[in-house]
C-alpha positions as CSV (number, residue, x, y, z in Angstrom):
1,X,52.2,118.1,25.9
2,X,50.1,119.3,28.9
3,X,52.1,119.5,31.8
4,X,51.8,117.3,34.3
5,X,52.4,113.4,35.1
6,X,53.7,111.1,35.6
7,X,53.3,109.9,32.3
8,X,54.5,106.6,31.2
9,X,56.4,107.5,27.3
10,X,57.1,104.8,24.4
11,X,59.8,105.5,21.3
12,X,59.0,102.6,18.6
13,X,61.2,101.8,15.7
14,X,60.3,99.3,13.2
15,X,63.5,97.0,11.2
16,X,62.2,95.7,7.9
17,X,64.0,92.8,6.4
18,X,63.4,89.2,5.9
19,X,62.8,89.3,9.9
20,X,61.2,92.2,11.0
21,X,62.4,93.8,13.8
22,X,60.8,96.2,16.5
23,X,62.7,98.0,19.1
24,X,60.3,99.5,22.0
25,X,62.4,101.9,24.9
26,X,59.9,102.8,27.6
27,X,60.4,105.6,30.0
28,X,58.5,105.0,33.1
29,X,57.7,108.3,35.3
30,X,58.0,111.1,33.4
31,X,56.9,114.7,34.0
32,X,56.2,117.8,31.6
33,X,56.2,120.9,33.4
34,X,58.9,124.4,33.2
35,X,62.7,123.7,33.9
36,X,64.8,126.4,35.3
37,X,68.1,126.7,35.5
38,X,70.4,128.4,38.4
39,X,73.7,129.4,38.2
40,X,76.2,131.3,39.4
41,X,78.7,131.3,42.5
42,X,78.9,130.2,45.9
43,X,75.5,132.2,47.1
44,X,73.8,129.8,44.4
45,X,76.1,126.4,45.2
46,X,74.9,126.8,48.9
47,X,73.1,124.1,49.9
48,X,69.7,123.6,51.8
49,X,72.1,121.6,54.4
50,X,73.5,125.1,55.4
51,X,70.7,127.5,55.6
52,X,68.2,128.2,58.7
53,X,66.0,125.2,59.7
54,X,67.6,122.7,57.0
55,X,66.3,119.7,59.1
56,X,62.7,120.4,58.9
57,X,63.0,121.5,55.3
58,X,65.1,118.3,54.1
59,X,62.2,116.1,55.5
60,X,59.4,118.7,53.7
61,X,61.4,117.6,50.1
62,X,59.5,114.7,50.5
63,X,55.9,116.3,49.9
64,X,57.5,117.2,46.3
65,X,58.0,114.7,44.1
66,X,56.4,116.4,41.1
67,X,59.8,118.5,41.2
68,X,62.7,117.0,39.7
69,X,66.4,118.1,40.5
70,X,69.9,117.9,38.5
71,X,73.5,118.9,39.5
72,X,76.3,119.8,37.0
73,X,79.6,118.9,38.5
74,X,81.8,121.5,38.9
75,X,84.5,121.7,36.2
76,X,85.9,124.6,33.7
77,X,87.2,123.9,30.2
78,X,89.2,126.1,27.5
79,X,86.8,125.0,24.5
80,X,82.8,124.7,24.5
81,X,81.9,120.9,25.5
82,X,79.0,119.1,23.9
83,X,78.0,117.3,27.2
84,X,78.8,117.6,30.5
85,X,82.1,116.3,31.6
86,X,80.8,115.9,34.9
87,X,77.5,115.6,36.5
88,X,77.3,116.2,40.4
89,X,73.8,114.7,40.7
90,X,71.3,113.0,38.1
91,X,67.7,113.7,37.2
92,X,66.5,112.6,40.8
93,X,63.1,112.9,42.3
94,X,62.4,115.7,45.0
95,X,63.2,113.8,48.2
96,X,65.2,114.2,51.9
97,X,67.8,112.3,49.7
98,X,68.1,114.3,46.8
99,X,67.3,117.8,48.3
100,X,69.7,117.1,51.5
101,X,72.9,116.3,49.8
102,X,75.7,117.7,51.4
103,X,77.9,121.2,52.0
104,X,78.6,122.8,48.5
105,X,77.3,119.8,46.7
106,X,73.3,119.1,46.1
107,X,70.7,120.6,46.5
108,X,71.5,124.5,46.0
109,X,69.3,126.5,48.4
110,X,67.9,129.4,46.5
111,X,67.4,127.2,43.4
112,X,65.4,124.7,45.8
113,X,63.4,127.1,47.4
114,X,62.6,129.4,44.4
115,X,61.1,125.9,42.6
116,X,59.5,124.8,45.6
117,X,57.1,128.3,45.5
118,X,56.6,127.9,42.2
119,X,55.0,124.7,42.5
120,X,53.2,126.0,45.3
121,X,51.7,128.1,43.0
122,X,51.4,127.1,39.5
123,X,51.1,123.2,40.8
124,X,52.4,121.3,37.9
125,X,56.0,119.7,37.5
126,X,59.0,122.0,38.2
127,X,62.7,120.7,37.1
128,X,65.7,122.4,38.5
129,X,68.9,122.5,36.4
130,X,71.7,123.6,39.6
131,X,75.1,124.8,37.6
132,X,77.2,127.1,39.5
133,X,80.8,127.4,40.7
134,X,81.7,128.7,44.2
135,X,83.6,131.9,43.6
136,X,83.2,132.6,40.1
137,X,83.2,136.4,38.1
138,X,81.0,136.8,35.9
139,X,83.6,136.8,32.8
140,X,83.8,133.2,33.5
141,X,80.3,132.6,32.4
142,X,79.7,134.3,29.7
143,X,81.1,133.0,25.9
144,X,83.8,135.1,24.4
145,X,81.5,137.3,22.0
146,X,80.0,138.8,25.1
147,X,83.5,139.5,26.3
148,X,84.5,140.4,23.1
149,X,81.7,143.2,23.2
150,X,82.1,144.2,26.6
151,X,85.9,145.1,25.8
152,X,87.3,142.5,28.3
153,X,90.5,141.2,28.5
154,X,91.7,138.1,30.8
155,X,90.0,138.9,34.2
156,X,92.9,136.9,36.1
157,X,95.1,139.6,34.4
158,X,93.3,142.6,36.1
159,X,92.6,141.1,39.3
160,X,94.2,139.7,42.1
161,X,93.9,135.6,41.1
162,X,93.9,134.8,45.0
163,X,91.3,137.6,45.9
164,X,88.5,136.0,44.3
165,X,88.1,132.5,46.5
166,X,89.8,134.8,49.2
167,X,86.4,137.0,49.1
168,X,84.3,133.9,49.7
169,X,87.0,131.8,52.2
170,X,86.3,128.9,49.6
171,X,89.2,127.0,47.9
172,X,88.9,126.9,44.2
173,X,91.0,126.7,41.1
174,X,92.4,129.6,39.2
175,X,91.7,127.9,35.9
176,X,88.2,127.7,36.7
177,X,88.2,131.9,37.0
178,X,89.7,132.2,33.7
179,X,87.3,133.8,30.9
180,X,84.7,131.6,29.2
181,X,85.5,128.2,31.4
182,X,82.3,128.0,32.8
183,X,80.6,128.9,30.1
184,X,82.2,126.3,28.0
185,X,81.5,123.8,30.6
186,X,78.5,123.9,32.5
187,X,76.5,125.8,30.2
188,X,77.2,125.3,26.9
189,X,76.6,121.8,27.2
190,X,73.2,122.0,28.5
191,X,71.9,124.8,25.9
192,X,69.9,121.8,23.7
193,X,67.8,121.6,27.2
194,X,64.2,123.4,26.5
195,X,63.8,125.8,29.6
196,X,61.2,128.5,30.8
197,X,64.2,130.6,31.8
198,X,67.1,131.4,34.7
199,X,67.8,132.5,37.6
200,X,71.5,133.8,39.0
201,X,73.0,134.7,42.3
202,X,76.6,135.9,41.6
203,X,78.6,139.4,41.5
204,X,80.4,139.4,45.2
205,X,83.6,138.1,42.7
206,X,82.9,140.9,40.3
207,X,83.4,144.0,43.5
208,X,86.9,144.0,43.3
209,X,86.4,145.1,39.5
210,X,82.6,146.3,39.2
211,X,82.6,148.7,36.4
212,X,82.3,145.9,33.3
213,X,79.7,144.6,34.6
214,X,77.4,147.3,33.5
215,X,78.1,146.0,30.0
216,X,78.8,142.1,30.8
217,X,75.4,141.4,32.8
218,X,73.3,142.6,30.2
219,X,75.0,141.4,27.6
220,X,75.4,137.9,29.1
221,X,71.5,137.8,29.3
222,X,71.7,138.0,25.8
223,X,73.6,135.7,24.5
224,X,72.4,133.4,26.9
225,X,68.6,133.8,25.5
226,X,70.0,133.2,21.9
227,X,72.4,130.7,22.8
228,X,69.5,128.7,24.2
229,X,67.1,129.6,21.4
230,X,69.3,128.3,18.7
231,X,70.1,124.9,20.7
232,X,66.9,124.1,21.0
233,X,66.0,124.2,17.8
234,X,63.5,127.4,18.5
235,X,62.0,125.4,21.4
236,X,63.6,127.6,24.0
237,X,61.8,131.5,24.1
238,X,64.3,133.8,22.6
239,X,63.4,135.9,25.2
240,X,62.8,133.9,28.2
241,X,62.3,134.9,31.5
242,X,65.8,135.8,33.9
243,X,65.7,136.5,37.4
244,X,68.8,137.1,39.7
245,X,69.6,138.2,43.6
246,X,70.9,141.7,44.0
247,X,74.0,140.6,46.1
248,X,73.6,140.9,49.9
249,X,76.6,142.2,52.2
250,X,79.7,141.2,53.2
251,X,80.9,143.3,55.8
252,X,80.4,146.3,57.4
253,X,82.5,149.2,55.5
254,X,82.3,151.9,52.9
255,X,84.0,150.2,50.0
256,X,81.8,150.8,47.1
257,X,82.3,147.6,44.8
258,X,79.1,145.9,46.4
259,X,76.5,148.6,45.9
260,X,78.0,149.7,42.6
261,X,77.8,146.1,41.5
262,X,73.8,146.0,42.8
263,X,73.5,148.8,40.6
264,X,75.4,147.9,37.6
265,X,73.2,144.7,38.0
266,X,70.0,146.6,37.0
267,X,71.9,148.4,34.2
268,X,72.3,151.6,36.5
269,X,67.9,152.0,36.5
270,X,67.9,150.3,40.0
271,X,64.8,148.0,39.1
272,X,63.7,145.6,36.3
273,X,62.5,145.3,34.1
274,X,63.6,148.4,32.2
275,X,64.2,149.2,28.3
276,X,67.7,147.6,28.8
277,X,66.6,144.4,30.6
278,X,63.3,143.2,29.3
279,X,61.5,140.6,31.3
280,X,64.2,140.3,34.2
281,X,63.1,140.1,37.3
282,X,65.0,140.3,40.9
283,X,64.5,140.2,44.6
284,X,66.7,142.5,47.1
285,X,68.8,140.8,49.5
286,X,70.7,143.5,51.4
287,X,68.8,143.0,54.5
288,X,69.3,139.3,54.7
289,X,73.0,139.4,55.7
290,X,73.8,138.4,59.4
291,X,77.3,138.7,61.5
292,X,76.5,134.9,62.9
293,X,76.6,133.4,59.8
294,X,78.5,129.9,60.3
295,X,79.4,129.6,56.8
296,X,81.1,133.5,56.6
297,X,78.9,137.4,56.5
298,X,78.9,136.8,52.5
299,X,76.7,133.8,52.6
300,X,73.0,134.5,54.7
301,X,71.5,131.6,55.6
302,X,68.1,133.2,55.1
303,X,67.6,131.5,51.2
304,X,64.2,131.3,52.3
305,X,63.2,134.7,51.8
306,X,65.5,135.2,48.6
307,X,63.4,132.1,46.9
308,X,60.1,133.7,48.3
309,X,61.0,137.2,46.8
310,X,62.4,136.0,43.8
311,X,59.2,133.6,43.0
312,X,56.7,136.2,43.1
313,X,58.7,138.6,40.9
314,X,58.3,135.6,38.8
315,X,55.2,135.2,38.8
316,X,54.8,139.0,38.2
317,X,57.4,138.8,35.4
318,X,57.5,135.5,34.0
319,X,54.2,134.0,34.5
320,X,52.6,137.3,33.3
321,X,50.2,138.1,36.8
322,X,49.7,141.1,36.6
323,X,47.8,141.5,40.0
324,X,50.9,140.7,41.8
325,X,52.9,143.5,43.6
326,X,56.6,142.1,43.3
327,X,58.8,145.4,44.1
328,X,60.2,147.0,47.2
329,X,59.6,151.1,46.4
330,X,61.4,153.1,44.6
331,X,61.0,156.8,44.7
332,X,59.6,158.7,41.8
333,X,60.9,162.0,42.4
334,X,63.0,164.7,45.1
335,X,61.5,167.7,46.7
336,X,63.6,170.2,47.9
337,X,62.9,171.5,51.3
338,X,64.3,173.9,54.2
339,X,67.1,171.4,55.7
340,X,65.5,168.6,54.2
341,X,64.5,166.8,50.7
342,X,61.4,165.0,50.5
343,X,62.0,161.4,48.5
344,X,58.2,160.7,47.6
345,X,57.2,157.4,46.1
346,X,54.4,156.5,43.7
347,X,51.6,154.9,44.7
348,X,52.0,151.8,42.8
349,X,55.1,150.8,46.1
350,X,51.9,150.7,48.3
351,X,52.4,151.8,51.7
352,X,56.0,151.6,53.3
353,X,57.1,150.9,55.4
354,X,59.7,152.7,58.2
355,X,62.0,150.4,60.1
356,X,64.6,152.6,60.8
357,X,66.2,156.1,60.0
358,X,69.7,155.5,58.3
359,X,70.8,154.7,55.0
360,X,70.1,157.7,53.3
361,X,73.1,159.8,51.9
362,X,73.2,163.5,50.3
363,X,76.2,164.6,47.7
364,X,77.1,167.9,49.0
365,X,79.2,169.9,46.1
366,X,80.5,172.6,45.4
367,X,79.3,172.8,41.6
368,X,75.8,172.8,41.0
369,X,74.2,170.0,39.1
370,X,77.6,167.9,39.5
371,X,78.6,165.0,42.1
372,X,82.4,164.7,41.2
373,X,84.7,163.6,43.8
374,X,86.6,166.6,43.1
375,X,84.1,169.1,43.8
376,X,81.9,166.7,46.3
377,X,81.4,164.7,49.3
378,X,78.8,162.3,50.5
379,X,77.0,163.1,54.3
380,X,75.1,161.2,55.9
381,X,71.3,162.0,55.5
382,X,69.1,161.0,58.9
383,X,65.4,160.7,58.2
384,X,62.9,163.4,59.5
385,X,59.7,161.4,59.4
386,X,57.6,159.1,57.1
387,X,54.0,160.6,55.6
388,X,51.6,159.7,53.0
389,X,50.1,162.9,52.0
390,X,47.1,162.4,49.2
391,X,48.0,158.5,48.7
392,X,51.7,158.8,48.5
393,X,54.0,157.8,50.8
394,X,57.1,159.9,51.5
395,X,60.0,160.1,53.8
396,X,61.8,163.0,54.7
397,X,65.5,163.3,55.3
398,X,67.8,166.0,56.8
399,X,70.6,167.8,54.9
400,X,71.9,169.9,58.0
401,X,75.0,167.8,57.0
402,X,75.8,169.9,53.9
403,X,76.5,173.3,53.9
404,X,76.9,173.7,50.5
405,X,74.6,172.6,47.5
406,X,72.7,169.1,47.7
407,X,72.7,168.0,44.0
408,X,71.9,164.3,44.5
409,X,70.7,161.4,47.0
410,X,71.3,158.0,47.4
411,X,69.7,154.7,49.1
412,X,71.7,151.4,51.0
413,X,74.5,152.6,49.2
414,X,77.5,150.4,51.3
415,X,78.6,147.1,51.1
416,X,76.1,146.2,54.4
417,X,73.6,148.5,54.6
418,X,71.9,147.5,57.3
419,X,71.1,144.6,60.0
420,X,69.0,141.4,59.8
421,X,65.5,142.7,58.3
422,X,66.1,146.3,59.2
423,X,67.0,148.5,56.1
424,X,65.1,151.6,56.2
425,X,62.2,151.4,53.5
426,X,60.0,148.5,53.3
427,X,56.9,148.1,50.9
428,X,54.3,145.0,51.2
429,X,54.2,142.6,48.2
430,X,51.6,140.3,47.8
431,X,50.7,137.6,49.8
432,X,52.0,139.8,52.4
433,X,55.8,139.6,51.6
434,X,57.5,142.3,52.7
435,X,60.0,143.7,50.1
436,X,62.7,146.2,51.0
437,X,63.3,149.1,48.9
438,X,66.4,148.6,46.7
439,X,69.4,151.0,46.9
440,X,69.0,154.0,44.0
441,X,70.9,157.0,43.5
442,X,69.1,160.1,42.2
443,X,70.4,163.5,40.8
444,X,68.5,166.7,41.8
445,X,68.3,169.3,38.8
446,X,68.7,172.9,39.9
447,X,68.3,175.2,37.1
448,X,71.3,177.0,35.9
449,X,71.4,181.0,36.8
């Protein structure tokens, strides 16, 4: 069916017998257009109520009423349901009503703003399936052959069962942490639902234990895609399209679970897609984090910008434009200078962008071609200056820090990297976005003599 609407649809059934018998069920205003789904924890429950300017854009809801909105109720269950056992908010139209529902409860932020620029865009019907849990690791959504895979036990018997609603100053149930529940209850019943794909916000539950989720994330995807093809019959693309939010910041600090779980999300690449994440996209969101935020430094208010990224990596990625420049740079290689490496980046990151000087860090070993925390430290790296010699844009950093050998360099890597809109490295995205550079780590090769 094309999409659009509303369409008016008829089912007819006809009783033969010695009185015939027809049974007609009509469905007034129906729309045919993509469904998405969003999950994941609190970042994703957090409601347009909550973010920055939530009056004006409740009363905008109303210009939308070729998007169409849904709620799963938050519950967790031992064994994979058939249907929901709880539903927070029915198949409503796009209105102040529907979109301005309450803290925590309807309509989830991101998700709202993400389908909102989409329909901007592609202007046909747009339905958004909200099903996340405030809170929540990762191990909780994904089914137990992922887990199974992934070598992972009982996360509530690794990690502190307290620390996880702890992180987010949200009450929740420990039950609903346990492996699988979510899975089992707010996804598995929906997987006979045809959907052009996902997006997720979640992983500030998963810092406290990072290292799995190189192998969960990916491998959640997954099953995910082939969960969804099989319960749709093959309506559902095997492959379809999965963005998420690289996690913003918490606090202020060194503790490395938030910047190795950004990284872990893109399968240790730092982008996507890449050969171990086919068409995923993401949007960066370490610059969106404010100290004022009313509802704790782990939720920005900002969702805004994250829906605005995150839809035109979709339209890059899952709506196959291929005119659309949808990534913050990423270097391409390291230059090793007098006191200084140069990080150049290809041309395809445009021109960046320089809005401030820290962030970058050197490893300074001992060993060459090694960064071992037994034979290395990490100093701080300031920049030098910003150039674009021949059409490629460079910055320059100092390594008068290290007095011994420089063997790698990392990006943003800390739990906050920087201030409201002031990381170091900015690129322009279309439709003049700008995107920040995501963190990366990079190892320099000296040869061996």
């Amino acid at each position: 069916m094309k999409a659009g609407g509303p369409y008016t649809v008829k089912a007819i059934q006809y009783f033969k017998g010695p009185r015939p018998l027809v049974l007609v069920i009509e469905l007034d205003d129906v729309m045919f257009g993509d469904v998405w789904v969003c999950s994941g924890q609190s970042n994703m429950q957090f409601t347009v109520m909550m973010g920055f300017n939530s009056t004006e854009e409740i009363l905008a809801a109303n210009n939308y009423p070729h998007i169409r909105l849904f709620t799963a109720g938050l519950v967790g269950s031992d064994t994979p349901l058939s249907n929901l056992d709880r539903v927070e908010q029915p198949w409503s139209v796009a209105s102040a009503a529907s979109v301005g529902g309450g803290m925590w409860n309807y309509f989830s932020a991101l998700c709202w703003f993400y389908g909102r620029d989409l329909y901007d865009t592609l202007q046909y019907p747009i339905g958004l399936v909200a099903s996340s849990f405030e809170g929540t690791p990762i191990e909780s959504w994904s089914s137990p052959e992922v887990l199974q895979k992934c070598k992972v036990n009982d996360t509530l018997s690794k990690i502190d069962k307290l620390s996880v609603n702890h992180l987010n100053n949200i009450p929740g149930v420990s039950g609903d942490h346990q492996d699988s529940v979510l899975w089992n209850a707010m996804i598995h019943p929906i997987l006979n639902m045809t959907i052009k794909g996902a997006i997720w916000y979640q992983g500030e539950s998963n810092t406290d234990h990072p290292d799995s989720y190189l192998c969960l994330f990916p491998a959640m995807i997954d099953s995910w895609r082939s969960s969804w093809y099989l319960g749709t019959g093959g309506q559902t693309d095997p492959t379809f399209p999965f963005g998420f939010m690289q996690i913003s910041g918490n606090v202020p600090g060194t503790d490395l679970g938030y910047p190795e779980i950004r990284w872990h999300q893109t399968a240790d690449y730092g982008y996507v897609p890449n050969p171990k994440m086919e068409k995923v996209f993401m949007a960066v969101a370490m610059d969106l984090w404010r100290p004022d935020s009313p509802w704790l430094t782990v939720h920005p208010q900002d969702k805004q910008d994250m829906g605005t990224r995150l839809s035109l990596a979709a339209r890059a990625v899952a709506y196959g434009d291929k005119t659309i420049r949808f990534q913050g740079p990423f270097p391409s290689s390291l230059e090793l200078g007098t006191n200084t490496i140069i990080v150049k980046y290809g041309e395809e990151a445009g021109h960046i962008e320089v809005r401030s000087t820290g962030g970058f860090e050197v490893c300074c070993s001992s060993v060459k071609n090694t960064c071992d925390a037994a034979t290395a430290t990490w100093v701080e790296a300031p920049m030098v200056h910003a150039i674009r010699p021949n059409g490629t844009d460079s910055v320059t950093v100092s390594t008068d820090n290290c007095h011994k050998i420089v063997t790698a360099v990392r990006y943003a890597w800390r739990e906050t990297p920087c201030s409201f809109k002031q990381c170091a490295v900015y690129g322009m995205g279309s439709m003049q976005v700008p995107l920040p550079a995501p963190p990366f780590i990079m190892y320099m090769r000296v040869p061996h003599g």
